[in-house]
N, C-alpha and C positions, 0 to 999 in steps of 0.2 A: 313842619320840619322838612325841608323841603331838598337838604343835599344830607345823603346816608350813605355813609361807606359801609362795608363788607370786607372783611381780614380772618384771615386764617391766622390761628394763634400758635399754630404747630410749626411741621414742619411740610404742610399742605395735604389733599386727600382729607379733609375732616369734615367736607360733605356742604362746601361754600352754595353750590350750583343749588340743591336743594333750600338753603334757607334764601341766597337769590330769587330761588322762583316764589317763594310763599311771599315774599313784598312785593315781588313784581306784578301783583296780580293788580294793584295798588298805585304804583308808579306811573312816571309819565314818559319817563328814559331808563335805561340803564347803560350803564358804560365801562367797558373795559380799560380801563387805564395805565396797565404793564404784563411785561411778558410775551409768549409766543403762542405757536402751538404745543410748547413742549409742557404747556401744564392739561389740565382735561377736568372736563365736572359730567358728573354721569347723575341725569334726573329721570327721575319713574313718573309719568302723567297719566292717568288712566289706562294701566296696567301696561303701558308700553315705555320701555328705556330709552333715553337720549343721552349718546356720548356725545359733548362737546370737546372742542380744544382750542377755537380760536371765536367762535363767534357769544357774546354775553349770553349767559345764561336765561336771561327775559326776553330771549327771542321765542322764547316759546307763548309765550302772550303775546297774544296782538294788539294789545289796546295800548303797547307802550312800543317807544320807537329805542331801537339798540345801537349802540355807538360803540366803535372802537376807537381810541382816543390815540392821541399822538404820543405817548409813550410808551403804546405797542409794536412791536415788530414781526410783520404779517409775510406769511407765505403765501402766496397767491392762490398757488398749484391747493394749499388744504384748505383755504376760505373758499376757494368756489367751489369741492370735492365738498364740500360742508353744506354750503349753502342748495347744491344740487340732490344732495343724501334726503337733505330735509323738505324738498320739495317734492320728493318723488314719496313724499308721507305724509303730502298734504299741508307740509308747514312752509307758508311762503316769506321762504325767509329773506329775500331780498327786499322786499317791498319797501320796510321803511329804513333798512342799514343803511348808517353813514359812517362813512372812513374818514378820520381825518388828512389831511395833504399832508399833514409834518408824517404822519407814522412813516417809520424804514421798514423797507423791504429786505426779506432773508432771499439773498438771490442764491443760485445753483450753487456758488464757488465757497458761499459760506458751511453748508453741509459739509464739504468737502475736506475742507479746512476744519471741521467740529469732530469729524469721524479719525481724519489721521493725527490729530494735536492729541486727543483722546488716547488709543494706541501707545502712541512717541511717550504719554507721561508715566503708563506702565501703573507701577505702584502708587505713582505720586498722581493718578487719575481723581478727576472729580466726580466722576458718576453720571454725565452728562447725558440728557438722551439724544445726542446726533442731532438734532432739529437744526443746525444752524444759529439759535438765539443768545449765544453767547459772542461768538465773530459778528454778527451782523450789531449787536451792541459795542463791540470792540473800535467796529468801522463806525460808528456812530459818534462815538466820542473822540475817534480819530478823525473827525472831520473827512470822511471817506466816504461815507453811507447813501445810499440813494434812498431816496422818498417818495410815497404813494406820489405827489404831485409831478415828480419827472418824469413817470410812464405816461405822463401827456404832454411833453415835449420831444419828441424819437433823439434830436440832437444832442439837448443836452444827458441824457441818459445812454447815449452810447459815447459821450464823456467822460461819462463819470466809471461805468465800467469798465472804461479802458484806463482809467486813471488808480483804482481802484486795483486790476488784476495786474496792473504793469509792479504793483512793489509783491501783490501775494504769487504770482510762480514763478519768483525769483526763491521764494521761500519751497514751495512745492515742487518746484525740480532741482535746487539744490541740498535741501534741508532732507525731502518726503522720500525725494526720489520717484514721485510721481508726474505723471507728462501735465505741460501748460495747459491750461483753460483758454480758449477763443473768446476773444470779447464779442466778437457778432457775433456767435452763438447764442453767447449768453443774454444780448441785447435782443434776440428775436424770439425767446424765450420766453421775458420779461413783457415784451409789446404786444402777444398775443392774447395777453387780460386783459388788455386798455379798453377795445370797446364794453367790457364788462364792469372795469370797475368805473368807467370814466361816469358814468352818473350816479357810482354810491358817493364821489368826494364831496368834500365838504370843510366849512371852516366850522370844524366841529366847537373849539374851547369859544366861539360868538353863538354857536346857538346853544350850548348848553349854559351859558351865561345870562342869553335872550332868555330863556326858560325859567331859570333863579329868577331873574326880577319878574316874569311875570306870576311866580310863585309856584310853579309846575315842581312835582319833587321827581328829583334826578337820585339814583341808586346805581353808587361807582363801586364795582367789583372787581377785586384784585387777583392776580392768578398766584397760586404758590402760598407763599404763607410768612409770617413773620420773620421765624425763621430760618429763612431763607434769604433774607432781603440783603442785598449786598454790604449795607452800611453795617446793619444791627443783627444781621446773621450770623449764624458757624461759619465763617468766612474759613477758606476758601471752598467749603462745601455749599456754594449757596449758588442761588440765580445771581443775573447781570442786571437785574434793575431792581426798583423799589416797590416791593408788594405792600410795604406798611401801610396807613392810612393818611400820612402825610404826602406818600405816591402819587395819592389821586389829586391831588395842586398839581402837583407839577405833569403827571400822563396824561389829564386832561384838559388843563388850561383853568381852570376856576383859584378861584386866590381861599385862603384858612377858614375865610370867615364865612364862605360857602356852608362849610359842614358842619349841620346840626346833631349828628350822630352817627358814632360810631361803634360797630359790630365786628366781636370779634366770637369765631367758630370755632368750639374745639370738640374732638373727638374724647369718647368716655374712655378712651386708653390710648396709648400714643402710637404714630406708625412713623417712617421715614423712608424715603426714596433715593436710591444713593451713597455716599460714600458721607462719611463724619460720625461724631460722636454722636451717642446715644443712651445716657447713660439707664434708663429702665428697658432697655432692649433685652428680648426673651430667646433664645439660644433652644430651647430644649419644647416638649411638649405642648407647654403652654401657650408660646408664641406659635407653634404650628395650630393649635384649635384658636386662636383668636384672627389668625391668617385664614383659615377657610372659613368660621363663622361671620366675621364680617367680610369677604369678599375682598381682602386686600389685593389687590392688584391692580397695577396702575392703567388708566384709563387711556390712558395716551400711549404705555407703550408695551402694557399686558407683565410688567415687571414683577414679580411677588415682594408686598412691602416689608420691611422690617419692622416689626408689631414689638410693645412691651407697653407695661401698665401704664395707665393716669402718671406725668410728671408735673406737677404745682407748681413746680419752680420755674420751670419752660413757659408754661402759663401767663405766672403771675410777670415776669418781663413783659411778654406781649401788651399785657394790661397796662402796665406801669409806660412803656414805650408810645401805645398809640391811643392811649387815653380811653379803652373802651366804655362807653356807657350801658351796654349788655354784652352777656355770653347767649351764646347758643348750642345748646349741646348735642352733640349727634350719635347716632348710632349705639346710645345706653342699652338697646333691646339685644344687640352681642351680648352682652353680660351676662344675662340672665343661664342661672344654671351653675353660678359659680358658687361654691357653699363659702370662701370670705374672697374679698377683690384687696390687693394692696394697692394703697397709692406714696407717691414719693413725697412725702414730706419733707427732706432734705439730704445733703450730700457728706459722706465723707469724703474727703478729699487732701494725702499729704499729711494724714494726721490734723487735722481741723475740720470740726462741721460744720458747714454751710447753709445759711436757711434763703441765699438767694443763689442766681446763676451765677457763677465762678466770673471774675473780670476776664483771664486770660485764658485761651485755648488749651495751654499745657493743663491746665486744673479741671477744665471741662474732660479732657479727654481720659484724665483718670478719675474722675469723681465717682462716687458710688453713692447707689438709692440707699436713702432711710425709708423704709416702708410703716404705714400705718395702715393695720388690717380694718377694713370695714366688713359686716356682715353682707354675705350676698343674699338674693333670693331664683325663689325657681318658675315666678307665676309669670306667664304669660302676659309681656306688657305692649304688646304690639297693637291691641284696641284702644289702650288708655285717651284718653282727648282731653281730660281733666285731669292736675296734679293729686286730687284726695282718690283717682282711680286706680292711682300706682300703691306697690305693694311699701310697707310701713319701709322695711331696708332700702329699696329704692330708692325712695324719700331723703332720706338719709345721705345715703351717697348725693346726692342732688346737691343737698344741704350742705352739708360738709365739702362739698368741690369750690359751692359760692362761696364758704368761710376761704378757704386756703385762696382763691383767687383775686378776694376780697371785691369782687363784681357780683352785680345780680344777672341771674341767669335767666334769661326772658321766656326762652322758650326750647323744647326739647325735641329731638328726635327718636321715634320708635318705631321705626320699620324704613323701608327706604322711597314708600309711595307718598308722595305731595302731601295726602291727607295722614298720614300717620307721624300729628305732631300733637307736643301739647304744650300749649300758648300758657304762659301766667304771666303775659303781658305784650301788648301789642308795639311790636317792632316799628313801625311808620310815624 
């Protein structure tokens, strides 16, 4: 099986980087294929933490080479504050990165424009965290965007940024109220990573392509989550690109029939980052002990998540949308302690109940959880490594998450270190 995607089935945060690393030990590649910095995976390896946010998850293996694909959009300034963090820990992580030439660059002026657009929407805010990767996707589609390959040209990339800031501070000094951006500035900003990154580029979608036919297995990891995804997301609460599984065609250059399987991650209760519906969102007590006992806070920008139970319905979309062939379930070792756990088995909504996600946003945004109580337990599952070592209710909830999501669930998470998983069935 030789191309495997990786999809967060939420609303991201449900622990991708970790089931990432446990295939990557495996693999020959891994590939980023959308997003920015503004998403983050936090992996534990022998007792030591790694925050990422722009560089694949499987850099942390050496025995496989990591690609950032052309349907990322890379800051320069945190790919090499990344890639320098990790070498100063012994992990060389430049060695075998390749960037593709098509990826766009989040240049200085995109921040800019992310922080005061943000502000100016007030109420009607999307939750954004400032990174720039929504303008820098804006200029992308707007045929505006500069790409990895023009910071090896000086001419044409102080073109393009001048072509570029000549329509945005016309917007920024008369819209923001804020002073113009200098294009040399910002072009000698931009040039001074050249000699750095000019031997990661690459025409990365021929050699991951090179790699398929030679039979080499590539694992293309998405940042964010279902949904999120601009097309099949909470729109307009969602990212600027396509985290689905059909993302990885198009952010990396490989065509459908590349991909032999598809994984989708979800957390044993739900979180969100941001602004939009939510409909098992916890308000009171409960959502504060599922926020400190699993760590919710976002990796990228220290945000507190908004936590509420297992929702099926969220789920079983993702499923239905990207065809997953496994789940992966994360973080069930939060649970424990709970004497019953609700999960949402369907909505009311308007007077009708719902046993799938609502078509329209007005129906999502007032929908209410149908809860179906499962039995919790209190035994300590964080040594488990085998399914029959989990406690009988545990089991259970397992089970009953595969029925509503109608997927089999491959392999599970119980603690947040590498080794604290348990397989009942090999991912690769």
């Amino acid at each position: 099986m030789p191309g495997i995607v990786i999809v967060g089935a939420q609303w991201g945060d449900e622990g991708k980087g970790k089931a990432t690393d446990q295939i990557a030990e495996r693999v020959d590649y891994t590939v980023r294929y959308s997003g920015g910095n503004n998403a983050g995976h936090t992996i534990v390896v022998d007792g030591q933490t790694y925050a990422l946010h722009l560089l694949p998850s499987g850099i942390l293996n050496p025995g496989c080479v990591p690609v950032i694909g052309n349907g990322v959009v890379v800051d320069l300034e945190v790919l090499f504050e990344e890639i320098d963090l990790l070498l100063a820990r012994g992990v060389s992580a430049a060695d075998h990165l390749l960037v593709s030439a098509n990826a766009h660059i989040i240049a200085p002026y995109h921040k800019v424009i992310d922080k005061v657009t943000e502000r100016f929407l007030g109420k009607r805010r999307i939750g954004t965290t400032g990174r720039g990767v929504g303008p820098a996707y804006s200029d992308k589609v707007n045929r505006l965007g500069i790409r990895v390959q023009d910071l090896l040209d000086e001419k044409i990339l102080r073109q393009k940024v001048e072509a570029s800031l000549e329509q945005k501070n016309h917007l920024l000094v008369k819209v923001y109220n804020r002073a113009a951006i200098r294009p040399d500035e910002v072009a000698e900003q931009l040039l001074q990573y050249t000699p750095r990154l000019r031997p990661l580029v690459a025409d990365t979608a021929r050699v991951l392509n090179d790699a398929l036919d030679e039979g080499k297995v590539v694992l293309f990891e998405g940042a964010q989550a279902h949904h999120l995804d601009v097309d099949h997301g909470t729109y307009p609460y969602v990212t600027s690109s396509n985290p689905i599984a059909a993302g990885a065609c198009t952010g990396a250059g490989v065509g459908p029939t590349r991909i032999d399987r598809t994984i989708g991650i979800m957390k044993a209760y739900t979180t969100r980052v941001g602004e939009g519906p939510f409909p098992t969102e916890l308000h009171d007590a409960a959502g504060e002990k599922l926020r400190q006992d699993g760590g919710e806070f976002g990796t990228t920008t220290g945000r507190p998540r908004r936590c509420g139970w297992f929702d099926a319905l969220v789920v079983e979309q993702a499923v239905r949308v990207n065809a997953f062939t496994d789940l992966f379930l994360t973080k069930l070792d939060v649970l424990t302690g709970w004497e019953e756990i609700p999960v949402c088995v369907g909505y009311e909504a308007e007077g009708r109940r719902l046993a799938h996600l609502p078509m329209t946003q007005t129906e999502f945004h007032h929908a209410e959880p149908v809860y179906e109580y499962l039995p919790g337990w209190s035994e300590d599952i964080s040594g488990a490594r085998s399914f029959d070592q989990l406690p009988q209710n545990t089991q259970r909830y397992v089970r009953r998450l595969e029925e509503l999501c109608a997927t089999r669930i491959s392999g599970i998470g119980v603690g947040p270190s590498r080794e604290q998983v348990v397989m009942l069935r090999d991912l690769r």
